[in-house]
N, CA, C and O atoms as a GROMACS GRO file, in nm:
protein
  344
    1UNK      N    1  -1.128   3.265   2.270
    1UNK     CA    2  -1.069   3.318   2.149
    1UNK      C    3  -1.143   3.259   2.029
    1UNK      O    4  -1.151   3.137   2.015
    2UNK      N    5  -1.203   3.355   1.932
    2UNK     CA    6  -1.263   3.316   1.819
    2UNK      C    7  -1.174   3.191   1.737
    2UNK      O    8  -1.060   3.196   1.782
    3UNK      N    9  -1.181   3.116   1.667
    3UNK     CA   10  -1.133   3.052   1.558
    3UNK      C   11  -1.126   3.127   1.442
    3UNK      O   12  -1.228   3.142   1.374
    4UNK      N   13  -0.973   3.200   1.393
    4UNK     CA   14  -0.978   3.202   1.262
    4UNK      C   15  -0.964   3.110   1.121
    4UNK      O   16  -0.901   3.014   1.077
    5UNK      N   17  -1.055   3.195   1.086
    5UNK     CA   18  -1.071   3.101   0.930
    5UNK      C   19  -0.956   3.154   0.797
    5UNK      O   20  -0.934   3.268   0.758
    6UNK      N   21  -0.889   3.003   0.743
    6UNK     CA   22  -0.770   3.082   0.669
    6UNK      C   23  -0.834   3.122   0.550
    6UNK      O   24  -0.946   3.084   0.514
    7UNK      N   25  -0.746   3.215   0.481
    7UNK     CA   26  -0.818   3.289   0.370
    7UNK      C   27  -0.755   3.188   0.270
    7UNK      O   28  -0.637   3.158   0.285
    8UNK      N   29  -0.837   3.128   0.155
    8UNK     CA   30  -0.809   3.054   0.078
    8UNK      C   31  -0.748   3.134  -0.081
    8UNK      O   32  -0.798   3.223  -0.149
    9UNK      N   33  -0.605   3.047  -0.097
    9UNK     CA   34  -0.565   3.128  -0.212
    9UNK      C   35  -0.629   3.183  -0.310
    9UNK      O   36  -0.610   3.301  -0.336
   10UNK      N   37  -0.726   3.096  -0.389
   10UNK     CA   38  -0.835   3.180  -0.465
   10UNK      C   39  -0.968   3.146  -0.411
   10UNK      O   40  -1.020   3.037  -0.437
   11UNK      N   41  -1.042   3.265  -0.314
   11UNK     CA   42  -1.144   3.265  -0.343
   11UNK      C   43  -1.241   3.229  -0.411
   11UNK      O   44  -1.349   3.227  -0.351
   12UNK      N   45  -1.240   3.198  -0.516
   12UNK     CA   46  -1.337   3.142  -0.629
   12UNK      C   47  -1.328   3.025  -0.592
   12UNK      O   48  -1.441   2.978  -0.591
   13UNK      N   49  -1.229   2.930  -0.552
   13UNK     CA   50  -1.236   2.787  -0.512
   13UNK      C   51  -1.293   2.764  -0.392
   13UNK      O   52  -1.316   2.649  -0.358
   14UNK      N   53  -1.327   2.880  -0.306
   14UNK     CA   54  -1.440   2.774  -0.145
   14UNK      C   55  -1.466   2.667  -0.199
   14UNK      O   56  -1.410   2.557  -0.197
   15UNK      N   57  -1.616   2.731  -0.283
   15UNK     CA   58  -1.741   2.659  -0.302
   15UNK      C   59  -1.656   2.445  -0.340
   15UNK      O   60  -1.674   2.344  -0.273
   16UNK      N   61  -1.585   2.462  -0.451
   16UNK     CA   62  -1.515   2.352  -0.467
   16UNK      C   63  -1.472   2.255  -0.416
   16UNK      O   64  -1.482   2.133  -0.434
   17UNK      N   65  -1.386   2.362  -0.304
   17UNK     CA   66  -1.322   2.305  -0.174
   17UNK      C   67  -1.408   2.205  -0.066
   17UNK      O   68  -1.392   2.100  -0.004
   18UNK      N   69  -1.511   2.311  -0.086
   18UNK     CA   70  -1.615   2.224   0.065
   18UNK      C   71  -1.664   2.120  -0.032
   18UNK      O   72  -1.640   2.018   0.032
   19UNK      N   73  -1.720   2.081  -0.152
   19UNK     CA   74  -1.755   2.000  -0.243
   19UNK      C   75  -1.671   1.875  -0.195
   19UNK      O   76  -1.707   1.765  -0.154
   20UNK      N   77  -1.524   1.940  -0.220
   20UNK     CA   78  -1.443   1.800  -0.241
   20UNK      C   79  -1.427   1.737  -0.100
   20UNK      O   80  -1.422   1.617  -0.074
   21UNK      N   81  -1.422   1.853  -0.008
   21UNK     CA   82  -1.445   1.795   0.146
   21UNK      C   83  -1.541   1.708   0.222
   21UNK      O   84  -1.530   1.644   0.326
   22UNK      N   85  -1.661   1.731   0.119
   22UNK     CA   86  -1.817   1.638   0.148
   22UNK      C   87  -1.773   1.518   0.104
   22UNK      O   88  -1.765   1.418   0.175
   23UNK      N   89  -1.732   1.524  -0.055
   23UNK     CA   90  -1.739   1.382  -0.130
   23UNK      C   91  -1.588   1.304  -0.032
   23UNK      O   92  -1.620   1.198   0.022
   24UNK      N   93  -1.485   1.334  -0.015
   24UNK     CA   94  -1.393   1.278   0.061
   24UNK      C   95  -1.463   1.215   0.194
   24UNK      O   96  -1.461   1.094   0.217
   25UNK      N   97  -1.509   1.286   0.258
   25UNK     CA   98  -1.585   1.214   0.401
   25UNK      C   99  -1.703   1.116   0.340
   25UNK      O  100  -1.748   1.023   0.406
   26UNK      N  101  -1.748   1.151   0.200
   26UNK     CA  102  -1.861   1.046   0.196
   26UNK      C  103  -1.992   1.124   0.244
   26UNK      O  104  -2.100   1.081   0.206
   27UNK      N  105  -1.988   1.226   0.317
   27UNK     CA  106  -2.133   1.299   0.339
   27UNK      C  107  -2.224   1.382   0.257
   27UNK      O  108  -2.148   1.460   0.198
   28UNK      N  109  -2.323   1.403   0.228
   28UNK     CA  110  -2.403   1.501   0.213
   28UNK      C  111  -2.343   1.666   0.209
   28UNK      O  112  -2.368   1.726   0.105
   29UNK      N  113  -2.286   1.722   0.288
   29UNK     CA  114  -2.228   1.828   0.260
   29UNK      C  115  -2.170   1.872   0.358
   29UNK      O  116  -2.186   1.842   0.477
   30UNK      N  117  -2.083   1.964   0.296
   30UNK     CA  118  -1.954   2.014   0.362
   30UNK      C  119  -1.918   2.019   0.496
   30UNK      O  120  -1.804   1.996   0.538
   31UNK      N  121  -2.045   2.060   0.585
   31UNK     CA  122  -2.061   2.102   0.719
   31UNK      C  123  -2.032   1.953   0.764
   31UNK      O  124  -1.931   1.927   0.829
   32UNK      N  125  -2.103   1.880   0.738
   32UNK     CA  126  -2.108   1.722   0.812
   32UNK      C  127  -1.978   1.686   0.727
   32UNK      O  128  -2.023   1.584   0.674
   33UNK      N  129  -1.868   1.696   0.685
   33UNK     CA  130  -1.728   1.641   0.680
   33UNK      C  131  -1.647   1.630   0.757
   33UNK      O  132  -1.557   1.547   0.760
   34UNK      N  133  -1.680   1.752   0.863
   34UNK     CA  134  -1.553   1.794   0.984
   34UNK      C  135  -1.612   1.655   1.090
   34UNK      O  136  -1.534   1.565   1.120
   35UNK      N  137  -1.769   1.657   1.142
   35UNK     CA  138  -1.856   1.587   1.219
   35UNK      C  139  -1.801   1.442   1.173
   35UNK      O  140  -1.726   1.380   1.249
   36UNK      N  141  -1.838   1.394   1.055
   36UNK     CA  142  -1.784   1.274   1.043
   36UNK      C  143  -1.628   1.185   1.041
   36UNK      O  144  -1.604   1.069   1.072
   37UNK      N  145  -1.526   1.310   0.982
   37UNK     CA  146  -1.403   1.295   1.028
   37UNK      C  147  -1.392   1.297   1.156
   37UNK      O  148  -1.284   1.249   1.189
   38UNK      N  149  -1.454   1.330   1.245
   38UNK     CA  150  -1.433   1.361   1.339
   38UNK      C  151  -1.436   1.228   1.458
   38UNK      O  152  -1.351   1.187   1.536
   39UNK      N  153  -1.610   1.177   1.423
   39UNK     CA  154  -1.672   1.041   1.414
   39UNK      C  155  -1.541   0.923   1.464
   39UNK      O  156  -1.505   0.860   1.563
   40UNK      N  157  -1.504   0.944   1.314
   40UNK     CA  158  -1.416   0.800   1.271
   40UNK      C  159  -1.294   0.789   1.334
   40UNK      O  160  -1.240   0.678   1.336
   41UNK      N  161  -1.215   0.935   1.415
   41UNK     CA  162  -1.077   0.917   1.489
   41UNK      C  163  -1.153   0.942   1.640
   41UNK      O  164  -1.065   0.938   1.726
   42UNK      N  165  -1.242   0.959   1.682
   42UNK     CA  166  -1.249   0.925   1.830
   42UNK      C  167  -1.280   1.066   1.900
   42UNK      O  168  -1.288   1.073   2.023
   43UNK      N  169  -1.294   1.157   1.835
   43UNK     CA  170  -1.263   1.288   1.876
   43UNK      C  171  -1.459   1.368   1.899
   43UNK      O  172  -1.524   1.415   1.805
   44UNK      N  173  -1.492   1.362   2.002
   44UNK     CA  174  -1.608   1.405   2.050
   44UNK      C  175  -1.681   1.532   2.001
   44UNK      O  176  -1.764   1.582   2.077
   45UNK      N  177  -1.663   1.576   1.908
   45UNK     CA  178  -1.668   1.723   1.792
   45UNK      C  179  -1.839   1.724   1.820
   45UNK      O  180  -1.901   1.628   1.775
   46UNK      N  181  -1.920   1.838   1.898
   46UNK     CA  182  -2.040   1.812   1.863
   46UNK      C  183  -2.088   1.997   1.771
   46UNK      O  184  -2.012   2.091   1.743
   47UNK      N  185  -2.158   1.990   1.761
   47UNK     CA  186  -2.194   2.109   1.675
   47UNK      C  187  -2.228   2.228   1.775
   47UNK      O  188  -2.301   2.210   1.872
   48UNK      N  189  -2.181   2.330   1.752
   48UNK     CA  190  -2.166   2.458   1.885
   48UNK      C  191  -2.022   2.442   1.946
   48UNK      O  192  -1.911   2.407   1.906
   49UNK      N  193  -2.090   2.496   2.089
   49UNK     CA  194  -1.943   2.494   2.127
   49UNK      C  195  -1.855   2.365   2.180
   49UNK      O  196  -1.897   2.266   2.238
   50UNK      N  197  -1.750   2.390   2.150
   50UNK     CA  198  -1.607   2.268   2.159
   50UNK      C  199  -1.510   2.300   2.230
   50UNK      O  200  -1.392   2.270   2.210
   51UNK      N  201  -1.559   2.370   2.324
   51UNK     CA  202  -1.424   2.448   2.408
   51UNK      C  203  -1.339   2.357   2.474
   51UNK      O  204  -1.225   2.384   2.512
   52UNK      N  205  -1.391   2.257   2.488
   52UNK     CA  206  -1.351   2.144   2.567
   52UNK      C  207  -1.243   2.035   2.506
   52UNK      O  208  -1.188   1.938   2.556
   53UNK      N  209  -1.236   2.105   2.359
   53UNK     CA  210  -1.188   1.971   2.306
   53UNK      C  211  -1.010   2.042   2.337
   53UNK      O  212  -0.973   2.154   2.370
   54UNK      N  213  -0.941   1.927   2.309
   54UNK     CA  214  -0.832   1.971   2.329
   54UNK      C  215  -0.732   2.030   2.192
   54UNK      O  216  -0.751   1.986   2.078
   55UNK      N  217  -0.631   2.130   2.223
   55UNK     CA  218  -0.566   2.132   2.048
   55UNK      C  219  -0.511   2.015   1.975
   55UNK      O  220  -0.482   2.025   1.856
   56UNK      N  221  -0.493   1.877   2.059
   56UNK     CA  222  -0.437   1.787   1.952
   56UNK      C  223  -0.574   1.711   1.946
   56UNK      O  224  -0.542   1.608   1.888
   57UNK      N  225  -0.678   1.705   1.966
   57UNK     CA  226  -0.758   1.628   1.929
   57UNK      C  227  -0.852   1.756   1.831
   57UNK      O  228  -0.893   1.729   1.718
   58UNK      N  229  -0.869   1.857   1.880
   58UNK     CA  230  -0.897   1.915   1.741
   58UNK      C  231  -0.804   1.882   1.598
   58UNK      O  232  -0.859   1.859   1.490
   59UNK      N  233  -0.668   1.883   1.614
   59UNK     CA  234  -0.600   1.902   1.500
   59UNK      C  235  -0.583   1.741   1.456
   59UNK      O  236  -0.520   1.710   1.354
   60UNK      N  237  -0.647   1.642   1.544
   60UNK     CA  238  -0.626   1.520   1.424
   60UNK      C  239  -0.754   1.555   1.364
   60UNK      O  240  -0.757   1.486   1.262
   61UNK      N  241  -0.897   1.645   1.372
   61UNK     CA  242  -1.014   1.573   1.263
   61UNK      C  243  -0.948   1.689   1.156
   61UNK      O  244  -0.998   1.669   1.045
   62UNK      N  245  -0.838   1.822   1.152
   62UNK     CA  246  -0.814   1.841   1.046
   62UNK      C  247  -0.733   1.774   0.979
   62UNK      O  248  -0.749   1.779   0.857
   63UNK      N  249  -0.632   1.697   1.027
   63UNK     CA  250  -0.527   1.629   0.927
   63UNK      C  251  -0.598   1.538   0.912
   63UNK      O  252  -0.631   1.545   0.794
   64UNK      N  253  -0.654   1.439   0.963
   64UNK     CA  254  -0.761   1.342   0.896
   64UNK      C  255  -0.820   1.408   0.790
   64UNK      O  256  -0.777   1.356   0.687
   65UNK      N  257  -0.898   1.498   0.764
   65UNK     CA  258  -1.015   1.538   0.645
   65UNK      C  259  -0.882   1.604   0.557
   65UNK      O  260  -0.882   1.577   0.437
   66UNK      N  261  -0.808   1.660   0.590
   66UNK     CA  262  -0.684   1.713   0.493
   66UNK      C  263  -0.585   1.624   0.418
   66UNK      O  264  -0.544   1.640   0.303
   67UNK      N  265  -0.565   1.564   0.474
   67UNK     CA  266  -0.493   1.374   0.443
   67UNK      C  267  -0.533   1.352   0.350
   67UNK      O  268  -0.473   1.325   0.246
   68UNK      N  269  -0.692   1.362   0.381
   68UNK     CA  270  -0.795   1.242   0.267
   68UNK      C  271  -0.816   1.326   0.204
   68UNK      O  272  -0.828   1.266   0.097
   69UNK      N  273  -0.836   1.449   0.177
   69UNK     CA  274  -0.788   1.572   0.067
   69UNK      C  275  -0.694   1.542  -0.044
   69UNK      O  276  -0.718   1.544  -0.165
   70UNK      N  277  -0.597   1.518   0.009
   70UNK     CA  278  -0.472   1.553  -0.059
   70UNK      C  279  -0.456   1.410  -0.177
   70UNK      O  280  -0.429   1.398  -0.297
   71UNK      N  281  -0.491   1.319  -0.066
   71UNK     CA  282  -0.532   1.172  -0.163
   71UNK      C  283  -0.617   1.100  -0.262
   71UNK      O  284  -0.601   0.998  -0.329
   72UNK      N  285  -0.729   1.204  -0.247
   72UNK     CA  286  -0.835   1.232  -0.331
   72UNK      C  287  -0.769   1.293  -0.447
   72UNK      O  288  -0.756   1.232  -0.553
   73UNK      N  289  -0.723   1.426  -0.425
   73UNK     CA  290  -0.686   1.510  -0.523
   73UNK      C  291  -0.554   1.426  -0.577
   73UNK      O  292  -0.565   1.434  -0.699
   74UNK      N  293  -0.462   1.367  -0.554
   74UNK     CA  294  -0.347   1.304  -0.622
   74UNK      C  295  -0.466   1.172  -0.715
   74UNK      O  296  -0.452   1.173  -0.837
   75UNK      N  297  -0.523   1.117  -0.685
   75UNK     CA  298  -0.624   1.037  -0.802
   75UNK      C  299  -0.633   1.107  -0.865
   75UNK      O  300  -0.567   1.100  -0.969
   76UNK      N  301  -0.724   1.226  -0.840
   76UNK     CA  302  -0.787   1.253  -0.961
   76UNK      C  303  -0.689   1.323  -1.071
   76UNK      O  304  -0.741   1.351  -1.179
   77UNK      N  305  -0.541   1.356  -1.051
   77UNK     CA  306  -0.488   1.438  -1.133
   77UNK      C  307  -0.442   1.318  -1.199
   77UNK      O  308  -0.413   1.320  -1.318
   78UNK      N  309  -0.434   1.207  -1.124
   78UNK     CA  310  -0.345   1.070  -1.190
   78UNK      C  311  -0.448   1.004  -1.299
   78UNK      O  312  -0.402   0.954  -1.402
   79UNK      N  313  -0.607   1.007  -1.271
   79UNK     CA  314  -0.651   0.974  -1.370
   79UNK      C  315  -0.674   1.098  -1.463
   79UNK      O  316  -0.671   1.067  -1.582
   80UNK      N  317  -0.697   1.236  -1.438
   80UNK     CA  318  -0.682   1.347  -1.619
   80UNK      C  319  -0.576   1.270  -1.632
   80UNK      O  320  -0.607   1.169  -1.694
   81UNK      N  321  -0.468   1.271  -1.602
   81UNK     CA  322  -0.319   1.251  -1.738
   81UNK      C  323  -0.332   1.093  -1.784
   81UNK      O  324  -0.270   1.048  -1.880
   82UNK      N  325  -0.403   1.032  -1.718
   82UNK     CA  326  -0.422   0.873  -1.819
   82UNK      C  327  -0.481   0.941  -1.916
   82UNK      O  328  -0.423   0.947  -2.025
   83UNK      N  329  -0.597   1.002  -1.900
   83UNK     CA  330  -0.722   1.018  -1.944
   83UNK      C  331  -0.659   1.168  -2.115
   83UNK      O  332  -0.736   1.223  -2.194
   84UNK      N  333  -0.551   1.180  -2.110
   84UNK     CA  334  -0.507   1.263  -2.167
   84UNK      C  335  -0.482   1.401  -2.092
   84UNK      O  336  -0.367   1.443  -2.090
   85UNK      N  337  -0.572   1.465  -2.039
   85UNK     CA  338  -0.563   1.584  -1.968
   85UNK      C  339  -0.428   1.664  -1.884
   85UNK      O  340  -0.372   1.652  -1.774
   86UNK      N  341  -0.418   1.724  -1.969
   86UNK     CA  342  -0.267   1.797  -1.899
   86UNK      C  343  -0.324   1.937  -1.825
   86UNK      O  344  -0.247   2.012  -1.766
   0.00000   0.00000   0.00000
């Protein structure tokens, strides 16, 4: 069964998205975020096919890279409103 990909509320934000997904993992770019989250919880992710992996070890390298999403993004809104920015 293919993997679907979710459709992101605005479109115009991918490009952003995978941005903030690189700089959160610390990599070079977007593609190597999933690879390196992946890395760091134990989870054998190689590039191609992954049929092998299981659904809960797929779904910790997304809540790992989504986690560190969400924690990223709560900084940065916490520093605009020091910073004045509403």
């Amino acid at each position: 069964m293919a993997r679907r990909r979710r459709n992101i509320l605005v479109p115009e934000a991918r490009s952003a998205m995978d941005q903030l997904k690189a700089h959160v993992a610390g990599t070079a770019s977007p593609e190597d975020a999933k690879f390196e989250a992946a890395r760091e919880v134990g989870v054998p992710l190689q590039r191609g096919y992954n049929g092998r992996l299981t659904s809960e070890q797929a779904g910790t390298v997304g809540g790992r890279l989504g986690g560190n999403m969400v924690q990223q993004l709560i900084k940065m809104a916490q520093q605009n409103m020091s910073n004045g920015h509403k």
